[in-house]
NUPAMI-990496 format. One record per atom (N, C-alpha, C): x, y, z; residue in one letter. Coordinates in steps of 0.001 Angstrom, whole numbers, plus 500000, padded with zeros to 6 digits. Each point is the difference from the previous one (the first is absolute). Last residue first. Layout:
BEGIN
XYZA;...
This chain:
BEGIN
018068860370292800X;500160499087498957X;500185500511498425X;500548501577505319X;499727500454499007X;500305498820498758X;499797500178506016X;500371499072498591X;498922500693498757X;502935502077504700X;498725499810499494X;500271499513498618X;503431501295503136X;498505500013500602X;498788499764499641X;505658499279499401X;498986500251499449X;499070499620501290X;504964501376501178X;499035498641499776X;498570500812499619X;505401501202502498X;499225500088498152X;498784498701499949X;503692501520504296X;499523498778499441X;498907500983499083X;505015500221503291X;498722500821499577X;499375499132498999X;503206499539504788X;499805499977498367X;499016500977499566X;502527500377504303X;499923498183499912X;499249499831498134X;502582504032503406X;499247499620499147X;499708498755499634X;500965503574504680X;499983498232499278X;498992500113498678X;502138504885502829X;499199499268498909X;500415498563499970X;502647503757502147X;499134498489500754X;499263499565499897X;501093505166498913X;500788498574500557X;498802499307500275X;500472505230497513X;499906499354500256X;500096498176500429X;500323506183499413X;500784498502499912X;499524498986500715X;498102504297496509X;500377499572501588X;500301498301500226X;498814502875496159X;501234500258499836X;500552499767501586X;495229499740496981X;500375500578501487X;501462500924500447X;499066497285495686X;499270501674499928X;500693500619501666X;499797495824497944X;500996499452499480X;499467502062500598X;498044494774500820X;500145501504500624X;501337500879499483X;497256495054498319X;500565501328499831X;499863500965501581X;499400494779496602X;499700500385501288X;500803501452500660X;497819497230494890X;501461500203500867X;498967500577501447X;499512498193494264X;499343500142501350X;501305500584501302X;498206498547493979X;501342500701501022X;498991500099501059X;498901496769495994X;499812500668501214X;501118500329500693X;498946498818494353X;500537500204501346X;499472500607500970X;497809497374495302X;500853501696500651X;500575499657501144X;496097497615496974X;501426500107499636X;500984501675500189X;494920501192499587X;500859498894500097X;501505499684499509X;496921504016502050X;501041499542499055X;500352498902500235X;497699502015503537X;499127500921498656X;500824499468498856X;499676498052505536X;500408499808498306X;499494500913499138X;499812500522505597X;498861499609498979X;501178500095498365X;500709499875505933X;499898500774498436X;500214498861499306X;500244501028506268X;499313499155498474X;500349501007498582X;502079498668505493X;499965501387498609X;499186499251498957X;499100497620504732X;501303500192498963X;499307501365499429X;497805497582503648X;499438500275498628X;500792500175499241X;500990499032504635X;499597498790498804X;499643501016498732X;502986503031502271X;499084499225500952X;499754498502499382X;503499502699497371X;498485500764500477X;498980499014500511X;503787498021501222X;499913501421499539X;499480500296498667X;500376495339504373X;500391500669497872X;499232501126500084X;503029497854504412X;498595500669499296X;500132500226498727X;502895497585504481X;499899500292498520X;498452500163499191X;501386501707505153X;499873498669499507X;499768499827498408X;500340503641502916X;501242499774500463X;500172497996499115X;497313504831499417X;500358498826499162X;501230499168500299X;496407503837501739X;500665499019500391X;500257498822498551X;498674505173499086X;499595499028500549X;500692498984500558X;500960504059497442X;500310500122501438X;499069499061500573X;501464500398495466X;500286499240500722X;500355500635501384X;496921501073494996X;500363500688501328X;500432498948501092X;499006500970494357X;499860499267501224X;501061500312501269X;497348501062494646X;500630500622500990X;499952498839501242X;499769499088494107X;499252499767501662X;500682500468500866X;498975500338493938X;501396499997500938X;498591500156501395X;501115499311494449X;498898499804501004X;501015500317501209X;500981501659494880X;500161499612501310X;498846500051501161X;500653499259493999X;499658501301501079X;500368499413501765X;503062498498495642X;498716500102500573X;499748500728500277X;504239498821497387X;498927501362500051X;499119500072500680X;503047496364499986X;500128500830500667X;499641501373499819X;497433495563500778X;500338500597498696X;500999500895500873X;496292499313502858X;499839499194498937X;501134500753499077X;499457501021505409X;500167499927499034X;499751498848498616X;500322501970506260X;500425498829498821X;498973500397498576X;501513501349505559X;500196500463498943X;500094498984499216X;499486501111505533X;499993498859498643X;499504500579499268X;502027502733504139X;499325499983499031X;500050498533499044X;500677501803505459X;500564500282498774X;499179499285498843X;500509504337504172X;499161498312499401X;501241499517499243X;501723503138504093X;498957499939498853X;499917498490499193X;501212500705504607X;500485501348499499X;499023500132498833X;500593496043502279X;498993500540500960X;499853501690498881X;503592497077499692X;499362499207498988X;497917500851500415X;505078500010501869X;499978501037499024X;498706499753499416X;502244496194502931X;500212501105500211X;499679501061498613X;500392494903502341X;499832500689499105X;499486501222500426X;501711495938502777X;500692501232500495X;499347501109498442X;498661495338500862X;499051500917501054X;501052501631500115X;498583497256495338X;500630499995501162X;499803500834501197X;496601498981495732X;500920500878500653X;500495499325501413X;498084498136494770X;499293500213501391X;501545501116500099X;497374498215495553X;500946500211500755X;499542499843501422X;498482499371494685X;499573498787500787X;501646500837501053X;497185501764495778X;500996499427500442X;500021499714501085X;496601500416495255X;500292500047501833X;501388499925500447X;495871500690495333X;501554499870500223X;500287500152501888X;496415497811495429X;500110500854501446X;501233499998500300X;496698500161495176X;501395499273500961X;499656500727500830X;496817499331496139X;500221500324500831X;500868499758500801X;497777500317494987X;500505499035500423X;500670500781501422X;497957502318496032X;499683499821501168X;500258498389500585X;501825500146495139X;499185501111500555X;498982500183501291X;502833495322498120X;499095501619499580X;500246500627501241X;504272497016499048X;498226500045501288X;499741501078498781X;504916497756499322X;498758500015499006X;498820500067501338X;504579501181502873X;499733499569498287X;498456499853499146X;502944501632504159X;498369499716500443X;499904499260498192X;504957500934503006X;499174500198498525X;498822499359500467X;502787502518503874X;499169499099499168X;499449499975498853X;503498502820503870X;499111500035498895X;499926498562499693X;501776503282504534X;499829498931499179X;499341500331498694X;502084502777504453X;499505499745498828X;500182499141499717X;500717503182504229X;499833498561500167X;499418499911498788X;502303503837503035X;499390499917498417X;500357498891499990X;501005504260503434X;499453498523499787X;499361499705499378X;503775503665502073X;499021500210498384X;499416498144499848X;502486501501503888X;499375500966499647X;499036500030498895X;502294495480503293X;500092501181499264X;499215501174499815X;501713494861503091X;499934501768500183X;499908500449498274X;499365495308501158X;500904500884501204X;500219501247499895X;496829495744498271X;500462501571499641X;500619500192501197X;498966495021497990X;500271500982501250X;500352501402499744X;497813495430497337X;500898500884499567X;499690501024501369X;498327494633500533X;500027501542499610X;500646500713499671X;499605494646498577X;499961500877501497X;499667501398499637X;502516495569496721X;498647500428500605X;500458500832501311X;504148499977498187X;499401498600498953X;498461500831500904X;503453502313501597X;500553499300498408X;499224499584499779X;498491504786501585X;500639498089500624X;500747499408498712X;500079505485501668X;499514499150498685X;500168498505500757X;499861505389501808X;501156498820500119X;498988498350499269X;501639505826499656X;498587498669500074X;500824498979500621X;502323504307500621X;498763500195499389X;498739499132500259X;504874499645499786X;499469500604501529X;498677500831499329X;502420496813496908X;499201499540501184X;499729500581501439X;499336500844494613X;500647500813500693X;499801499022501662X;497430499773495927X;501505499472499401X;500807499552501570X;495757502175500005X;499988498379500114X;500850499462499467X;498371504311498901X;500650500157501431X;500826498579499889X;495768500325497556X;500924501063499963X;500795499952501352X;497550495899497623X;499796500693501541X;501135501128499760X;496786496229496203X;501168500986500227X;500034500655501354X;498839494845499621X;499211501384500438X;501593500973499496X;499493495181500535X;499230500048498709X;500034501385499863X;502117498392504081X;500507500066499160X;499670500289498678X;497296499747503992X;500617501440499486X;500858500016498991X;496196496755499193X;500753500067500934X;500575501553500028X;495250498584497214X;501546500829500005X;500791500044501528X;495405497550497087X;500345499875501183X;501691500468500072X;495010499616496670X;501100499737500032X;500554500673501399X;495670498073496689X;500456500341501316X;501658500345499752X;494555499138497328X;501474499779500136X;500677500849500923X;495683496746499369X;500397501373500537X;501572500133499400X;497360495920501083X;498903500554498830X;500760501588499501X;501914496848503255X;498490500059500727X;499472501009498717X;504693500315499203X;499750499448501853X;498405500470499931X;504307500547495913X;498686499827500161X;499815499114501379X;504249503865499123X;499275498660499607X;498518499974500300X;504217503900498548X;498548499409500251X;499568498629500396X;505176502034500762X;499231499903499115X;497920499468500689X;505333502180501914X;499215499422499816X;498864499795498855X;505650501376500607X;498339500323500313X;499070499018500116X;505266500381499970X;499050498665499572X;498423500380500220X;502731504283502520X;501241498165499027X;498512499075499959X;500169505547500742X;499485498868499868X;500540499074499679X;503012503771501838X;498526499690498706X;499962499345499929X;501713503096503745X;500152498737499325X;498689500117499147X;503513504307501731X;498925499436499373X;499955498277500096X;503916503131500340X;499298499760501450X;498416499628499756X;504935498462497595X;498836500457499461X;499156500350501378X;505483500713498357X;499099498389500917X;498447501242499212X;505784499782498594X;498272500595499488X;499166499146501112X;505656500917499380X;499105499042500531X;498796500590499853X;504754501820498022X;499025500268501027X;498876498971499852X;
């Protein structure tokens, strides 16, 4: 019997770099775990740059992680993802959905409610410009982050994902 996976996980993540004093980093969908995103009546994945296409699911869960390595203590990231909506999306008016992100996988969880019954027929980064912010309490640690509606259990289409991007906010010396 043949095993397929209806999950994709991240291929070649991304890493930190330094851009303008800051460190930054920048997650295609391919960089992106996408539950479902095995599955192609589900997602539909590019090969090389573009958007990851939701075509229909119930349980929507968009994760990444980043090593943040040697920062003190209050050192600041912002987290965004960067979508829009087709004109046939559907389910998305019903309930929010949530950015969720983390230090460690014991952290405490920061987390941002958001509501896409705005026009996003044109690619928008989510949570608006300001991103999800949180604050380092541990150096040398990981950032888990993700993009969630995983509660509703209503179906939803016609999400464009185009990435998600990790970038310090503030220079702690």
């Amino acid at each position: 019997m043949s095993s397929t996976t209806t999950n994709h996980d991240a291929e070649d993540p991304s890493t930190l770099q330094r851009e303008d004093g800051k460190m930054k980093a920048t997650f295609n969908p391919r960089q992106l775990n996408i539950i479902w995103g095995g599955d192609p009546r589900y997602w539909k994945l590019p090969e090389d740059n573009g958007p990851a296409e939701l075509l229909r699911v119930w349980w929507f869960e968009v994760s990444g992680s980043v090593r943040i390595g040697s920062v003190p203590p209050g050192t600041k990231y912002r987290i965004t993802f960067q979508i829009s909506m087709k004109s046939n999306a559907f389910g998305w008016n019903v309930s929010p959905v949530y950015v969720i992100a983390k230090f460690g996988k014991e952290g405490k969880y920061s987390w941002q409610k958001i509501s896409l019954q705005a026009d996003y027929s044109q690619p928008t980064s989510i949570p608006s410009t300001e991103g999800l912010e949180i604050e380092t309490e541990d150096a040398n640690d990981t950032l888990y982050f993700g993009l969630y509606d995983v509660w509703s259990g209503q179906e939803k289409r016609g999400l464009l994902l185009y990435n998600a991007t990790v970038e310090q906010i503030n220079n702690i010396q």
